[in-house]
C-alpha positions as CSV (number, residue, x, y, z in Angstrom):
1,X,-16.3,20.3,93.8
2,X,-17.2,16.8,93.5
3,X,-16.8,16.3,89.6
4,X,-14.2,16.9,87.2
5,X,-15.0,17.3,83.9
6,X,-11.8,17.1,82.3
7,X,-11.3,20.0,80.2
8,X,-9.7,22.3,82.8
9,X,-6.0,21.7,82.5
10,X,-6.7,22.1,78.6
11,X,-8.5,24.9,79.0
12,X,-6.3,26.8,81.5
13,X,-3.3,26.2,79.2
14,X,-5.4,27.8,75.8
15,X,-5.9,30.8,78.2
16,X,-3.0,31.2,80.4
17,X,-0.4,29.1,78.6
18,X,-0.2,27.7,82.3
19,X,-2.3,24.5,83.4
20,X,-1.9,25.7,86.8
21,X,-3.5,29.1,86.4
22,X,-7.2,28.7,86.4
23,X,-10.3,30.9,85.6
24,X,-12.9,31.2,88.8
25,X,-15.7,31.8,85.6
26,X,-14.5,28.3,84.3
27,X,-15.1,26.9,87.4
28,X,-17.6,28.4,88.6
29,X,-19.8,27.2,85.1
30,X,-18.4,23.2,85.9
31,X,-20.2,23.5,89.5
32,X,-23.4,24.3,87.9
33,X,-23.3,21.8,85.0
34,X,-22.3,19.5,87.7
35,X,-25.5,20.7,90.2
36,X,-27.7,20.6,87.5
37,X,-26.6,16.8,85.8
38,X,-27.1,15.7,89.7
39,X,-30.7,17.2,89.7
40,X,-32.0,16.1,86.5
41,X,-30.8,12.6,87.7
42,X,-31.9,12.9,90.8
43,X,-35.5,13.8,89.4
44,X,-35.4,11.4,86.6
45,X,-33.5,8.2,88.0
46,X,-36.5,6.6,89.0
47,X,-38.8,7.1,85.2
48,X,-38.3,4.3,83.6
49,X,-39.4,5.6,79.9
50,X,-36.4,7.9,80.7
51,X,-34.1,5.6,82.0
52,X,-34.7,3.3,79.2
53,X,-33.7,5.4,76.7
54,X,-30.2,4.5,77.7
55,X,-29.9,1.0,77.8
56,X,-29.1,0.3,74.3
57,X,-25.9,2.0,74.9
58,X,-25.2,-0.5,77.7
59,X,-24.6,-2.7,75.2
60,X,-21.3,-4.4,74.4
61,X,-22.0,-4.6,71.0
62,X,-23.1,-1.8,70.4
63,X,-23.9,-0.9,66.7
64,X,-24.3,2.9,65.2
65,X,-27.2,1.7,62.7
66,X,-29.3,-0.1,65.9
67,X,-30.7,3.4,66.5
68,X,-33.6,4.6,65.1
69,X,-34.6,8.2,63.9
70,X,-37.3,7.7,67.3
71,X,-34.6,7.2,69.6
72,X,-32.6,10.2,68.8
73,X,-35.7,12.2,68.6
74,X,-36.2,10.8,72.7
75,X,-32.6,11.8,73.8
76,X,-33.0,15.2,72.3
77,X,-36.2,15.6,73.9
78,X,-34.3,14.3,77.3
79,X,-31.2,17.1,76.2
80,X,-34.0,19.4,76.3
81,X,-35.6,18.9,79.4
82,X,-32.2,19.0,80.9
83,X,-31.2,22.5,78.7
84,X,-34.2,23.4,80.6
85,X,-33.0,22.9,83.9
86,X,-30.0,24.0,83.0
87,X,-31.6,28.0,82.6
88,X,-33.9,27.1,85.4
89,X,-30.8,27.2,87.6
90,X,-29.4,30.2,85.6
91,X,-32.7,32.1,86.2
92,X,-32.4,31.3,90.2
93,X,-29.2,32.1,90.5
94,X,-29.6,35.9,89.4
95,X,-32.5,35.9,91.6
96,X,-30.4,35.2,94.0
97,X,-31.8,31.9,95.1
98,X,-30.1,28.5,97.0
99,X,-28.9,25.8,94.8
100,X,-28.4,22.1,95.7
101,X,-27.3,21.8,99.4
């Protein structure tokens, strides 16, 4: 796998009281969150009204009350898109279908 998402030591020791001891499910559900972040950005890295959405957190100094109620209603509409992709590639897998190569 080429991404680590952090939580599986954690996660192995709540199940198996051993962070050593790991769950094939557990990883098996990183790959796909992982195949599916690298699609949506593969699709959307080059839209810019997407892109843009995230450069106010580029900032340094960065404020909490610089976003506006239209901003957060853009990245939930981006979370969606990618929720969407997300059971896209849920839906192709139990057809049985290739993933990312």
């Amino acid at each position: 796998m080429l991404f680590c998402g952090g939580q599986c030591l954690a996660s192995n020791y709540v199940n198996y009281k051993d962070i050593t001891k790991h769950s094939q499910s557990n990883c098996a559900v990183a790959s796909l969150q992982f195949q599916v972040a690298k699609r949506v950005y593969e699709e959307m890295k080059n839209d810019e009204q997407f892109m843009g959405q995230f450069r106010k957190f580029q900032k340094k100094d960065f404020k909490k009350s610089e976003i506006t109620l239209g901003e957060i209603k853009k990245m939930l509409e981006a979370q969606n898109i990618i929720l969407k992709n997300i059971a896209e590639v849920i839906l192709d897998l139990a057809e049985g279908k290739e993933l990312i190569k």
